[in-house]
N, C-alpha and C positions, 0 to 999 in steps of 0.2 A: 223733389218731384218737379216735372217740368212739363210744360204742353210744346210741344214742338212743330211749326208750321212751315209748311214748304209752298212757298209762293212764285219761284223765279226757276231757271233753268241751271241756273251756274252754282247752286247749291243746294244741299241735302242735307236737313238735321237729322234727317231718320239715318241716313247713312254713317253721319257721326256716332248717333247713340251705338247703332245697331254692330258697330265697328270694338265702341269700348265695351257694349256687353257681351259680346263673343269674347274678350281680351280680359277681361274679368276671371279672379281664380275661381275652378268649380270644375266639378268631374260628368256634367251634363250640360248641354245646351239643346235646348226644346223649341224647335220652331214651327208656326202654326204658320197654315198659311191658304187662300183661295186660289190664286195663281202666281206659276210662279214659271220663268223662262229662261232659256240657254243662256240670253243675255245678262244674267243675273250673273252667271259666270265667265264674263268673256274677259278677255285677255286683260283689258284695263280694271277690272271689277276684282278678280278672285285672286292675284296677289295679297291684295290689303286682307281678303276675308279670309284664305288661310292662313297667311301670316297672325291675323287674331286669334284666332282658333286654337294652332298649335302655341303660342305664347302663350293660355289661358292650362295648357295642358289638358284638353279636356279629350275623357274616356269614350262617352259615347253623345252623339248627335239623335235625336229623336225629332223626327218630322212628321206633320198631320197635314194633312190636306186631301183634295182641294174641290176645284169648280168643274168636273171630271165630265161629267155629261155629253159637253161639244169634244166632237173629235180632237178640233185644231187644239183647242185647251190643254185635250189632255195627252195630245204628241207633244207640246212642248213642256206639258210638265216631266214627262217619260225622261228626256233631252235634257233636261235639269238635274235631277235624278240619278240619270247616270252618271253625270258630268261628277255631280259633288259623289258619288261610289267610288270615284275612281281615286277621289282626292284622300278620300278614306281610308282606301287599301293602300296608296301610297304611303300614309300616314299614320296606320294602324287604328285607325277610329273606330268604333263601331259604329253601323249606321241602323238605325229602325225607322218603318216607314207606316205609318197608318194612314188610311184612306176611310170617309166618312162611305157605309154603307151604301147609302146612297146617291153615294158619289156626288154630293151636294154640299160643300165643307167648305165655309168662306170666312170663317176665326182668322183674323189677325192679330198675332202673341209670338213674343218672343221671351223666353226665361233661362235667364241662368241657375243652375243648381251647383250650393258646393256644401259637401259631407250631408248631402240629402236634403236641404231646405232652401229653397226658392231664393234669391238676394237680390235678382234684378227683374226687373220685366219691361217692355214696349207694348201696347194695345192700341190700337187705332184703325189708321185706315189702310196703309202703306204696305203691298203684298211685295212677294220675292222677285221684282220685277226692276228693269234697267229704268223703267217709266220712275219709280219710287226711288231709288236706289242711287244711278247714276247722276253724275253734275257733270255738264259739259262745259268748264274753262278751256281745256287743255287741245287745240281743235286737230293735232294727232290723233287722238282719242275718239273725236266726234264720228256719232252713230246717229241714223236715220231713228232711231224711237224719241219720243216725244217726252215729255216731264207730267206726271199729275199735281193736282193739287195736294195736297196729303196732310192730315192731321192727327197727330198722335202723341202718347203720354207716357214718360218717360220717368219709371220708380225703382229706386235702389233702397236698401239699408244697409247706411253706414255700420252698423252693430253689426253683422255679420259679414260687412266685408273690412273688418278690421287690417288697422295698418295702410289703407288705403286712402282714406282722408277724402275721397272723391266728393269732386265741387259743381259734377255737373255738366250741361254746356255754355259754350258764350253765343254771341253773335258771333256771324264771320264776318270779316272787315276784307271790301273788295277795293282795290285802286282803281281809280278812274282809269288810269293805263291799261291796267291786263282787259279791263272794261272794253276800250277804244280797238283793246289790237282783236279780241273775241269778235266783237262786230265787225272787224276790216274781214276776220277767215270767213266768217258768217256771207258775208256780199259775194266774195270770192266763190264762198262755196256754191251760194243762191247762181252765179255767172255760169259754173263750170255744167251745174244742172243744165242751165238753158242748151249752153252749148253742148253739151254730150247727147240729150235725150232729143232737141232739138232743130240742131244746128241753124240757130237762129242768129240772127245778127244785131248785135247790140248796141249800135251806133244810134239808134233812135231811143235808147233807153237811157243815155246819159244823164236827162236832166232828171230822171224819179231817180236813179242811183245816187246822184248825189242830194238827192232829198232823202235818201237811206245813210248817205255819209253825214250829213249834218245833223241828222238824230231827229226828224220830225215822227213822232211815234206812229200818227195815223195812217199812212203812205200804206203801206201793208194793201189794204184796200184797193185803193190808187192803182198800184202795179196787179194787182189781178184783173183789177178791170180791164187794164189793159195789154195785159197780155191776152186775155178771152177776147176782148176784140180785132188780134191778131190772127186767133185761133188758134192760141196754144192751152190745151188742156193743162191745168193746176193739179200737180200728184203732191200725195201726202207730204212727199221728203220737201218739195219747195216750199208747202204749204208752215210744216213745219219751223224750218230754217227762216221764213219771214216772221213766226211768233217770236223768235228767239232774238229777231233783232228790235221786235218792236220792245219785245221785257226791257232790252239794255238800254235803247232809246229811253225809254218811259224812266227808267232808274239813273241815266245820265239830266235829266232833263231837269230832275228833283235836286239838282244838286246845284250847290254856290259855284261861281265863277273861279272864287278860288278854295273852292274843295277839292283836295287831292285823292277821298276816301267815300265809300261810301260805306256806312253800316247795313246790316239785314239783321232788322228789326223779328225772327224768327223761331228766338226762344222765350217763354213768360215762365217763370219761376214761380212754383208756389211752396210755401212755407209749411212745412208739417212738422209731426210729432214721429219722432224715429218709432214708436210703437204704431201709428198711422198707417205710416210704409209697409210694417211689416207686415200686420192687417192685411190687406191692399194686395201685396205680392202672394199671400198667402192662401189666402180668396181667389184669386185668379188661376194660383196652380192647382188646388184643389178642384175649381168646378172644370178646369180645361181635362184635369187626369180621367175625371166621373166621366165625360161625355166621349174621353177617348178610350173608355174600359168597355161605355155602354151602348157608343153607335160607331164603333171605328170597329175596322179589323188591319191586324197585321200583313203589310203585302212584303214577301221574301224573294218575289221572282220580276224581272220588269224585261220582259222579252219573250217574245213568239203566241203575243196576243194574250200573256196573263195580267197585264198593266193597263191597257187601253181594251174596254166592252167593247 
């Protein structure tokens, strides 16, 4: 068992687990969930997730949720929805969908089933969302949503998933470099904002930028102030992209002169009793199944106003 924390931008334990429990043998996977969005399935995301999926061979998908009430909520869960339907019919899945009555359903759970009994589960905080889900190393990749904080707990049994030997997660180990070159797209990308949304000139901004290039983490500050005293309004995406440099700063800064590595300190291991786990896993699929017999109902149509009240 393991508590998995996600503190920085550039990685995802939840994504990790949630990758090897789809990939896990088992002829169901059960996901719960409050919100959940298109970007959960965008082009850099839903490779890795159906590639887990069909690896794991699995029959049918079973989804609960969500936070349905707000419109916007629950167009973009519709938009999700569909997305992975289609992944399904490509793929022969079946897909089931329950929605909490009153449309009020903020359970995060994730479970694998194989030959009918529960073997993995995730519980925490971390919903079907690019904010949970997504790590922005790769700055191709890079998308205007933001990173949460996110904490969750991550239980298997060995005893049922025999022949598997599963040890779990590690830390991820980031090089100073991929670190250095993330923070160069990062500024880059922070410039092109100015200049696109802007067209502002950046020759007076030299010296905060290379107070962004030498990694003083506080600066962030700095440059809004002074861009407001330009009168240039601060949108989310900049605002963003200045958190993302300040995480790397702050994580370059911790580190020895001649450190080439940095760890992320972001898995705790705890020691159980393979009857514990199963405990545990089993408890959780049971009260999840009660509550989705006794306040959920089945939705079969997601179009022409039968999905979204």
């Amino acid at each position: 068992m393991q508590i998995l924390l996600r503190k920085n931008p550039f990685e995802s334990p939840f994504r990790t687990a949630l990758l090897d429990l789809m990939a896990f043998p088992g002829e169901e996977l059960i996901l719960s969930t409050g919100y959940a969005n298109i970007s959960f399935m965008n082009s850099y995301n839903k490779p890795e997730i159906m590639n887990s999926i069909i690896k794991a061979n699995t029959k049918q998908i079973t989804l609960l949720g969500g936070m349905l009430k707000d419109q916007t909520n629950c167009n973009e869960f519709e938009l999700f929805l569909n997305e992975l339907q289609n992944e399904c019919t490509i793929h022969q899945i079946n897909l089931k969908f329950y929605r909490a009555n009153n449309n009020h359903w903020h359970s995060k759970i994730a479970l694998k089933i194989k030959n009918g009994h529960p073997v993995a589960s995730i519980i925490g905080s971390s919903n079907l969302t690019a904010s949970a889900f997504s790590v922005y190393r790769n700055i191709p990749y890079f998308t205007n949503y933001t990173f949460n904080h996110e904490a969750d707990i991550f239980i298997w049994d060995n005893h049922l998933l025999r022949g598997m030997k599963y040890k779990g997660l590690t830390d991820t180990i980031c090089t100073k470099s991929s670190l250095l070159e993330l923070r160069q797209g990062l500024i880059n990308k922070f410039l092109s904002i100015l200049n696109e949304d802007y067209d502002f000139t950046l020759r007076n901004m030299d010296n905060l930028l290379n107070f962004l290039r030498e990694g003083i983490p506080y600066i962030k500050n700095f440059i809004i102030e002074n861009l407001t005293i330009r009168g240039i309004n601060i949108n989310i995406d900049m605002l963003s992209t200045l958190d993302y440099i300040h995480h790397i700063n702050t994580t370059l800064n911790k580190l020895a002169p001649e450190q080439t590595e940095v760890q992320q300190h972001s898995v705790i291991n705890i020691t159980t009793q393979g009857i514990t786990q199963h405990t545990i896993i089993n408890d959780i699929y049971n009260e999840l199944i009660d509550c989705m017999l006794n306040y959920m109902s089945e939705i079969k149509a997601t179009s022409n106003g039968v999905f979204c009240l």
